[in-house]
Residue frames relative to the residue before (quaternion, step in Angstrom):
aa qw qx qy qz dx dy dz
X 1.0000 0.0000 0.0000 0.0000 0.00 0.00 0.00
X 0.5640 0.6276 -0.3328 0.4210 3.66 1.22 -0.65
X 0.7350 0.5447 -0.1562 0.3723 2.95 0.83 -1.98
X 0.5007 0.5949 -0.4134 0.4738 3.78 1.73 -0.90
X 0.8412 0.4572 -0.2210 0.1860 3.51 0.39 -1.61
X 0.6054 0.5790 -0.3239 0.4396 2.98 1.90 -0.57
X 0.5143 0.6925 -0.2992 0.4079 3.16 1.45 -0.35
X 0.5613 0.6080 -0.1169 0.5492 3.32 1.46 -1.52
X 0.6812 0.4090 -0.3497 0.4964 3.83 0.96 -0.71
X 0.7491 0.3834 -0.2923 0.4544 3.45 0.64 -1.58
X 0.6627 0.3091 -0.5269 0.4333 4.05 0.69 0.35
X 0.5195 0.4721 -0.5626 0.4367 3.87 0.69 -0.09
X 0.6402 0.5027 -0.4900 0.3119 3.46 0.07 -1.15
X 0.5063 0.5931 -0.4731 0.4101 4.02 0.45 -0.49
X 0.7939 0.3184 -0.2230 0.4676 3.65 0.80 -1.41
X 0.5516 0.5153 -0.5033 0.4206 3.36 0.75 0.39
X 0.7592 0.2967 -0.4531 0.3611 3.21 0.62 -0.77
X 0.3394 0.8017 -0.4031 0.2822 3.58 0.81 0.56
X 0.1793 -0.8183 0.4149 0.3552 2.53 1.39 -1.77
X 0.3937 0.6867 -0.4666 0.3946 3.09 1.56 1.20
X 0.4680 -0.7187 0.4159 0.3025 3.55 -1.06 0.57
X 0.6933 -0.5640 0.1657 0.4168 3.27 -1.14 -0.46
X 0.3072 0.7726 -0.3933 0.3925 3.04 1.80 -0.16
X 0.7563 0.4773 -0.0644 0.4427 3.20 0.41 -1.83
X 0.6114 0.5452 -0.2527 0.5149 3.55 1.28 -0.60
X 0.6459 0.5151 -0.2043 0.5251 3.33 1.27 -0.79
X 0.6732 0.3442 -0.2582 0.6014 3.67 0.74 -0.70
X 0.4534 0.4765 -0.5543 0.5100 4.01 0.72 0.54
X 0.7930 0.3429 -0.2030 0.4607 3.80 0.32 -1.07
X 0.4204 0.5678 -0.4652 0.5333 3.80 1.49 0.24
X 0.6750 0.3797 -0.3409 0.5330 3.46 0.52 -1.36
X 0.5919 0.5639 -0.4558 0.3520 3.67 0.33 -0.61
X 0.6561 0.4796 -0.2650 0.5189 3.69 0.55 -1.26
X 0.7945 0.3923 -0.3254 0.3301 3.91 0.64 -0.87
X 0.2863 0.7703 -0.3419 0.4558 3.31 2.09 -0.46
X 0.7016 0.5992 -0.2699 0.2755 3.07 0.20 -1.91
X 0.8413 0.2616 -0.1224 0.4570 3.52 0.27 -1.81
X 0.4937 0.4427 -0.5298 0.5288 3.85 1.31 0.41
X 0.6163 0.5418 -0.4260 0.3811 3.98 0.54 -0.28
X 0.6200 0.4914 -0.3151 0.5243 3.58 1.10 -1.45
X 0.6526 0.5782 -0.3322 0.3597 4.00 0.93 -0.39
X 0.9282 -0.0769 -0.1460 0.3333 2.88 1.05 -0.72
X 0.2007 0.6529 -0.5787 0.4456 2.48 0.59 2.18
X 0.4842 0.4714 -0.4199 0.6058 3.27 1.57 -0.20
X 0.6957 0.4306 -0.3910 0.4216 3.91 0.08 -0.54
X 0.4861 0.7408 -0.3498 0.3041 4.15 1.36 -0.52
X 0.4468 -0.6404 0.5502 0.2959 3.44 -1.15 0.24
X 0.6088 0.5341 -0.5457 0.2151 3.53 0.74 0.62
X 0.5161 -0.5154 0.4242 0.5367 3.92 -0.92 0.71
X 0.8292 -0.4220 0.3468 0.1182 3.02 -1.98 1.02
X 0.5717 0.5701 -0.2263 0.5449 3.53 1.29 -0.30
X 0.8151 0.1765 -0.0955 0.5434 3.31 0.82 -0.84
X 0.2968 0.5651 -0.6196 0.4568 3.39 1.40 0.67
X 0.7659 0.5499 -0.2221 0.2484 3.31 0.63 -1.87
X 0.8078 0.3827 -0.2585 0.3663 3.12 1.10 -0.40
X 0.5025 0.5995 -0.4809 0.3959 3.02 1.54 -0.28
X 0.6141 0.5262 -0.4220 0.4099 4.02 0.97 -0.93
X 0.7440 0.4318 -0.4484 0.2426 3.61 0.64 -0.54
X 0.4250 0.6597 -0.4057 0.4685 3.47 1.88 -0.57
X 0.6806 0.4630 -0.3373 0.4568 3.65 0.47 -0.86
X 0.6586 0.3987 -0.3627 0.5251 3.92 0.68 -1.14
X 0.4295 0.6637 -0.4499 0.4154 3.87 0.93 -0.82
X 0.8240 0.3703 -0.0599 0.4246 3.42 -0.23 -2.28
X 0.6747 0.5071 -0.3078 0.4392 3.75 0.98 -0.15
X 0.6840 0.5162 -0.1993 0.4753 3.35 1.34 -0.72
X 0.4004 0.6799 -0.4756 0.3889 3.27 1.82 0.51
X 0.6061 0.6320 -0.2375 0.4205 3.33 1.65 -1.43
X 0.8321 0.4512 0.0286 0.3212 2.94 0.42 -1.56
């Protein structure tokens, strides 16, 4: 649970130094979440064999669940 939030700091800390609020921070990790299930699509539609479909989605559900 630590390891999520620190994670959560070092990708906000980008939109601060932007100077974006949190609003705007928040709809970055929306698009993130909607990203997600258009990626898991099309890797299912790819030409890799079924093994490495599978793992590439879990590396992605893996590398997302840092955020989240």
């Amino acid at each position: 649970m630590i390891f999520n939030k620190l994670y959560q700091i070092a990708y906000n800390l980008p939109g601060e130094v932007l100077d974006l609020n949190d609003k705007q921070i928040s709809f970055v990790y929306k698009k993130l979440i909607d990203w997600l299930s258009e990626a898991i699509q099309m890797i299912d539609g790819s030409f890799f064999n079924p093994a490495n479909k599978n793992r590439y989605k879990d590396l992605i559900q893996e590398r997302m669940g840092l955020f989240f």
